[in-house]
TIZA-68971 format. One record per residue (C-alpha): z, y, x; residue in one letter. Coordinates in steps of 0.2 Angstrom, whole numbers, padded with zeros to 4 digits, always signed. Example, Ala and Ser with C-alpha at 12.3 -4.5 7.8 and 13.67 -1.06 7.14 Angstrom:
<sites>
+0039-0022+0062A/+0036-0005+0068S/
</sites>
This chain:
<sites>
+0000+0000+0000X/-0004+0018+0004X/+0014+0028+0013X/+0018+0040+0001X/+0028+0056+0007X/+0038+0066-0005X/+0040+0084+0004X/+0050+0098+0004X/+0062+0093-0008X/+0080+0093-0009X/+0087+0074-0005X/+0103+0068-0009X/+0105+0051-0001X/+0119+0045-0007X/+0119+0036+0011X/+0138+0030+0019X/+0139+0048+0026X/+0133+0057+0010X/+0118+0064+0018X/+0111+0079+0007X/+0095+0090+0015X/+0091+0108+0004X/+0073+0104+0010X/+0069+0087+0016X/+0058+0074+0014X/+0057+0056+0009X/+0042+0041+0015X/+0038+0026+0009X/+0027+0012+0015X/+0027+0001+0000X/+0040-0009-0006X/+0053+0000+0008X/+0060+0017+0011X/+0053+0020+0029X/+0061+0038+0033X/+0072+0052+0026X/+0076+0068+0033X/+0077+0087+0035X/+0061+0098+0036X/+0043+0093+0033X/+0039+0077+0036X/+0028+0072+0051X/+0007+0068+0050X/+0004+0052+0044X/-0013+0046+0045X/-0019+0039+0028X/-0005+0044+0017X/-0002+0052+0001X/+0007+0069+0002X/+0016+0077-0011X/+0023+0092-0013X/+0039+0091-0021X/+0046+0106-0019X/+0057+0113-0035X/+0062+0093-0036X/+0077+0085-0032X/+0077+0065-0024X/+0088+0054-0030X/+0089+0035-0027X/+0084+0027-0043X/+0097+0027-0057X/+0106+0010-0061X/+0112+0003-0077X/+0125-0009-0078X/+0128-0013-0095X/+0115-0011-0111X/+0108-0023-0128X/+0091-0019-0128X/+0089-0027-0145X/+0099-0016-0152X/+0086-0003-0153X/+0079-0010-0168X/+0097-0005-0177X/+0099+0011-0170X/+0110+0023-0183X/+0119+0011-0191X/+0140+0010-0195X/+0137+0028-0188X/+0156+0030-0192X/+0166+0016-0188X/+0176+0007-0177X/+0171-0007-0163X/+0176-0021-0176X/+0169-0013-0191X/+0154-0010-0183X/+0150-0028-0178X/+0156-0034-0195X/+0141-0023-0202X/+0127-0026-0188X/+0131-0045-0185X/+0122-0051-0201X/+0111-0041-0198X/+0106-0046-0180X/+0105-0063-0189X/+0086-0060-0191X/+0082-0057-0173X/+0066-0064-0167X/+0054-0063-0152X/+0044-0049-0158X/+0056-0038-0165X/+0066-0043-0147X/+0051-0038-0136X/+0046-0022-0147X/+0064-0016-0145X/+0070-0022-0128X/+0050-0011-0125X/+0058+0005-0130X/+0075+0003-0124X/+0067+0001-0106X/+0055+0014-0109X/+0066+0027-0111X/+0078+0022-0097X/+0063+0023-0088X/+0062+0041-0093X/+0080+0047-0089X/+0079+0041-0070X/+0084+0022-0074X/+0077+0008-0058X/+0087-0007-0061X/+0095-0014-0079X/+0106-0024-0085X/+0104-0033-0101X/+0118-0042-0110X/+0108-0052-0126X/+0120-0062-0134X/+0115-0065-0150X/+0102-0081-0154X/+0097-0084-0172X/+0091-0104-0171X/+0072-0102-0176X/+0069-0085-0166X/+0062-0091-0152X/+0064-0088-0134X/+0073-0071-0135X/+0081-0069-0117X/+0059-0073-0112X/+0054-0057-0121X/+0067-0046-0113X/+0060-0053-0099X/+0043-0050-0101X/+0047-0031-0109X/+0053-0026-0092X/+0040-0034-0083X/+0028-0023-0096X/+0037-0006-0090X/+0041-0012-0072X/+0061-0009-0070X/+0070-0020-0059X/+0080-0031-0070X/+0099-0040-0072X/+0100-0050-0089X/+0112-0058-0095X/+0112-0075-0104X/+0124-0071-0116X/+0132-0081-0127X/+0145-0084-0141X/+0152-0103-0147X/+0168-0093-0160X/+0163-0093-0175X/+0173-0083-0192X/+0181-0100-0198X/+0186-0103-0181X/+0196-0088-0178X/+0183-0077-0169X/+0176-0059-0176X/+0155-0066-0176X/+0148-0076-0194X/+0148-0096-0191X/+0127-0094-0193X/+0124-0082-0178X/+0135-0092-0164X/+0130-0106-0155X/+0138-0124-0148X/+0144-0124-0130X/+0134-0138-0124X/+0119-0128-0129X/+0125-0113-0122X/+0129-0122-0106X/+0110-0132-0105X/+0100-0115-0110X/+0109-0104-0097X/+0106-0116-0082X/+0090-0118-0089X/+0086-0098-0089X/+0093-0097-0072X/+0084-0114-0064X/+0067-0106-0072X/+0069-0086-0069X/+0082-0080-0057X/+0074-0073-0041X/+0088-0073-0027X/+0076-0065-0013X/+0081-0048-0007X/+0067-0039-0015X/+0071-0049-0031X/+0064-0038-0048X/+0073-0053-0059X/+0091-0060-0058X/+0100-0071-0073X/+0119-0070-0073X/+0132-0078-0086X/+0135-0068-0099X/+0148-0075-0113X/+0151-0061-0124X/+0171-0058-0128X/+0187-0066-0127X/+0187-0063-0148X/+0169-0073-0151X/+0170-0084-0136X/+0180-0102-0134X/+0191-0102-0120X/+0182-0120-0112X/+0167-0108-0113X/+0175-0095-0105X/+0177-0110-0091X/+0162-0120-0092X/+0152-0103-0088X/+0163-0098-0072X/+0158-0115-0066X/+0143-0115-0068X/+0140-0099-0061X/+0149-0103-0046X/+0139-0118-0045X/+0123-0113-0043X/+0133-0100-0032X/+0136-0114-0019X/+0116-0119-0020X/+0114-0102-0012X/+0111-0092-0029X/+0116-0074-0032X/+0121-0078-0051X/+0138-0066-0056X/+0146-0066-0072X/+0146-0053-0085X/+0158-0051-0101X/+0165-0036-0112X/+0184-0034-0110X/+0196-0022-0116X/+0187-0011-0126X/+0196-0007-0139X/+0217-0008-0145X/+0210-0023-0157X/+0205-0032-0144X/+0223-0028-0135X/+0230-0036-0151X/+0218-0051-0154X/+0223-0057-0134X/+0240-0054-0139X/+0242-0065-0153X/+0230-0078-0149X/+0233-0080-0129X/+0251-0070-0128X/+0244-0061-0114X/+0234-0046-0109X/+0216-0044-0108X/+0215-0044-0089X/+0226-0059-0089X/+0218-0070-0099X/+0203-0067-0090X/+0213-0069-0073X/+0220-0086-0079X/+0201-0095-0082X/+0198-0089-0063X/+0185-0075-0072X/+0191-0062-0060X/+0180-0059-0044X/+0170-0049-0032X/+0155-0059-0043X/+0162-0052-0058X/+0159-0036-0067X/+0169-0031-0085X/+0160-0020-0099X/+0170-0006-0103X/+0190-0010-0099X/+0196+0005-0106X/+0214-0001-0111X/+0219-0007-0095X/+0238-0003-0088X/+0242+0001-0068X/+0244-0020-0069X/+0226-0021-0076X/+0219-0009-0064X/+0225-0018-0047X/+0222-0035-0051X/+0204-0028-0056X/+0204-0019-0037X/+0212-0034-0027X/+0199-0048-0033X/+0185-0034-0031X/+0180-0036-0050X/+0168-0023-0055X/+0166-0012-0071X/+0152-0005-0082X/+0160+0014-0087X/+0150+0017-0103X/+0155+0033-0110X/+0144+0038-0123X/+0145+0023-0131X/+0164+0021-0130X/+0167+0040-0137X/+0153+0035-0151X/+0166+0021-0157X/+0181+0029-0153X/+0185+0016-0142X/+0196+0028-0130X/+0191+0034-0111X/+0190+0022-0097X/+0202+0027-0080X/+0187+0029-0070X/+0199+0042-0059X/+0212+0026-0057X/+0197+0013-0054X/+0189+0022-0042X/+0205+0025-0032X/+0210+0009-0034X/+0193+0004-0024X/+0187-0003-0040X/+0167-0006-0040X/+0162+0006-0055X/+0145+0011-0060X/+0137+0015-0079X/+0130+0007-0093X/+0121+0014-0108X/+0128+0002-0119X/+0119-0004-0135X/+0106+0009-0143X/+0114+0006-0157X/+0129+0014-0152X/+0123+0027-0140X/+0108+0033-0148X/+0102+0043-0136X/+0101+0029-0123X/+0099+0040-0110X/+0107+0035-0092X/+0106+0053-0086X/+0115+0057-0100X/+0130+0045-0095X/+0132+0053-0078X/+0133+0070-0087X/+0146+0061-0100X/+0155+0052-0088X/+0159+0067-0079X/+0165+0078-0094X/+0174+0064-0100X/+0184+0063-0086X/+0189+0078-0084X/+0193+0079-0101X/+0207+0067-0099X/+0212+0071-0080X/+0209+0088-0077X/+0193+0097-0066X/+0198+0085-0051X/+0199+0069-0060X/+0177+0067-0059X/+0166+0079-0046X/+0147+0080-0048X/+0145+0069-0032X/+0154+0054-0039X/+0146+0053-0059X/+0128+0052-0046X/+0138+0039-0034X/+0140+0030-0050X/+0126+0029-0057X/+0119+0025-0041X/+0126+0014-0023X/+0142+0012-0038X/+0129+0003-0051X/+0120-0006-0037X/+0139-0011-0031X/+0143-0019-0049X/+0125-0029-0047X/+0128-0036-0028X/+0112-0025-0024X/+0119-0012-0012X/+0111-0018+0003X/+0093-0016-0007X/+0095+0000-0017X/+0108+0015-0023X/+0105+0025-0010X/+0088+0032+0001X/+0089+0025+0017X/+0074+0018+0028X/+0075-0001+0026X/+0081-0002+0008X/+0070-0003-0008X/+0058+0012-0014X/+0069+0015-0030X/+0066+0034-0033X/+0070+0047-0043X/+0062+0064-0042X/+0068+0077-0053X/+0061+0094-0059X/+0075+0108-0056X/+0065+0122-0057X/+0060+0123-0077X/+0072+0132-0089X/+0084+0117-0090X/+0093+0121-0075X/+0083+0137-0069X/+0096+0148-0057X/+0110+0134-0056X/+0114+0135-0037X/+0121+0118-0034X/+0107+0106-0037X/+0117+0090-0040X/+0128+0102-0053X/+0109+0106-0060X/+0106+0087-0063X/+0123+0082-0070X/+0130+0096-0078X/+0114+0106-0085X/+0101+0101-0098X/+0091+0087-0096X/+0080+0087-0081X/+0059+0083-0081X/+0057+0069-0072X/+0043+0072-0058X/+0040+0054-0054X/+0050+0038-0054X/+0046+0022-0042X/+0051+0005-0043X/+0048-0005-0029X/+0036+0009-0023X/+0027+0009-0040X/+0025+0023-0051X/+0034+0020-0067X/+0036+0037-0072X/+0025+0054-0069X/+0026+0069-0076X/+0039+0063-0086X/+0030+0051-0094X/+0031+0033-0094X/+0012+0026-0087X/+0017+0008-0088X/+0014+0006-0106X/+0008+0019-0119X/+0025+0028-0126X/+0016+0035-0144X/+0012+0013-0145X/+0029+0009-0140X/+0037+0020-0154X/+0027+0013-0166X/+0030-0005-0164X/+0049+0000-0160X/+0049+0007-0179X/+0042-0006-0187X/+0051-0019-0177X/+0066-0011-0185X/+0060-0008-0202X/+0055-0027-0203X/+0075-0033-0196X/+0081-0023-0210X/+0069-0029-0223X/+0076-0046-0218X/+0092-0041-0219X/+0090-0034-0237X/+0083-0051-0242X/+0097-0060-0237X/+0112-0049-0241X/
</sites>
């Protein structure tokens, strides 16, 4: 591929020594970073130049926790709590299938896309038997846009007459759980360093999930760890005071130690969430290494209270953002989280508790951190992967802001000049060129329209 040189921009590196130049440059030769630095950038024979000035460079933006499928019920319970919420939706994610999955999973990648997103996670748990290969058309919708992507095989097995929050017709057994995750993995994960496709465990909850679940999928993730796989393990946890009380009256514990007692806390762990999590919580968390997916939007959209991101981060807890479901963060915009996990903070801790500097550490080498991918990407350095973010700060949005990581974070959304993936452009001129947007909305509001048409037929 043709080096391609961004030039004259400001770069924030987000390197070990937090590197920032007010007019540098960044080249790429492919797949890889190859330089970064201050001033113009040397003559290269055969390469692309672009001026970039008025732009800011960021490492690609990284999302550590999100439900693409969810797109297709964007609005609804637009009022309630955690519980309620999945009361109203469950029934009516009963009538998932692949095409309303892909069309869906489609947009939700699209727009990441569009608000500086690289790499995604994708936690799908929910498989109605006759919907086909669900997890396969996530899969396929972000090899459509081209992000770099974490799914999830999620998974619940505790049904309503069981004790568990999900209806008996949406769960699934364990042994079937069990064969279709090491079957997903065997067939898609990809453990090489330049890896566009990894598979972890993903069983939903400790109220939808069985405890020998809970223990079947630790060991089988740590199995195919021991065959030289990177697969880590993925679950929600402590998200809201009902789930404080369900733990307490059906394990006599706490969330974190339930979790600790089926050997699910680990430097291959990260936790969704974990809002409600005492000082206890918090260094157990930071002395196994567990990581957390901070999803703010989507916790204050629920009411689910404010994660202790100051605390985590202290603690030397791995923490990086999640979007969360579209259908409780409707904007789904990753951007948007580092701009809400900053005020969020400091809502709750005061003007120190969250600087500029961190929310982008988060959403970047803190992201790539939850994932295991901080040797590849989360930061621009020569050697690691051309995940790149340029951003437009010389528009009205954040014209005359003097800091320009204050512009990003703090101001209206920026115009994203061009996004890469592996040294491909996903993004330019703040549109997607991957897949045709005006298309993708279509078939994203009729994939909705049909899933509640369903619903209504059945309710």
């Amino acid at each position: 591929m043709t080096s391609l040189v961004l030039n004259g921009c400001v770069v924030v590196t987000v390197d070990a020594v937090r590197h920032e130049y007010a007019a540098g440059h960044v080249i790429t030769d492919g797949q890889r970073i190859t330089a970064v630095g201050p001033g113009p950038a040397p003559e290269l024979p055969g390469a692309r130049y672009l001026d970039a000035a008025g732009c800011l460079a960021t490492p690609g933006l990284v999302n550590t926790h999100h439900h693409l499928y969810q797109w297709a019920t964007r609005g609804m319970a637009a009022d309630s709590t955690l519980f309620e919420w999945l009361t109203e939706l469950y029934p009516v994610w009963a009538g998932l299938d692949e095409g309303i999955t892909y069309a869906s999973a489609v947009a939700g990648l699209a727009w990441l896309a569009r608000t500086g997103c690289t790499t995604t996670s994708d936690d799908h748990y929910v498989f109605p038997r006759g919907g086909g290969d669900l997890l396969a058309a996530t899969i396929e919708a972000a090899r459509a846009v081209g992000l770099r992507f974490h799914p999830n095989r999620g998974s619940m097995d505790l049904g309503h007459s069981a004790g568990g929050l999900p209806p008996d017709e949406i769960v699934e057994d364990r042994d079937e759980i069990l064969l279709a995750t090491e079957a997903a993995i065997d067939h898609f994960h990809d453990a090489s360093p330049e890896s566009m496709l990894r598979i972890a465990v993903g069983p939903c909850s400790p109220f939808s999930v069985t405890r020998e679940l809970m223990a079947d999928a630790v060991a089988l993730a740590r199995r195919k760890q021991a065959q030289g796989l990177q697969v880590r393990l993925h679950t929600h946890l402590a998200e809201t005071d009902d789930e404080l009380d369900y733990c307490a009256e059906h394990f006599g514990c706490s969330p974190v130690e339930y979790m600790d007692s089926l050997r699910w806390l680990g430097s291959d762990v990260w936790l969704a969430h974990a809002i409600h999590l005492d000082d206890r919580g918090i260094s157990r968390l930071a002395a196994t290494g567990t990581g957390v997916a901070h999803c703010p939007s989507s916790n204050g959209r629920l009411g689910a209270g404010v994660c202790r991101t100051r605390d985590m981060l202290r603690a030397g807890i791995p923490v990086g953002l999640g979007v969360d479901g579209p259908a409780s963060n409707e904007a789904s915009s990753l951007l948007g989280e580092v701009h809400a996990a900053t005020l969020l903070a400091r809502a709750a801790g005061g003007p120190a508790a969250m600087s500029v500097r961190q929310a982008l550490e988060m959403a970047t080498i803190g992201g790539a951190r939850v994932l295991g991918r901080e040797a590849e990407i989360g930061s621009l350095e020569p050697g690691k992967l051309a995940d790149i973010a340029l951003w437009r700060l010389d528009s009205l949005p954040q014209a005359g802001i003097v800091d320009p990581v204050a512009a990003l974070v703090l101001g209206g959304p920026a115009p994203l000049e061009l996004l890469l993936v592996n040294g491909r452009v996903i993004v330019e001129h703040d549109h997607v060129r991957t897949v045709d947007e005006d298309h993708v909305a279509r078939a994203a509001s009729e994939a909705s329209r049909t899933l509640l048409r369903r619903a209504g037929a059945t309710s």
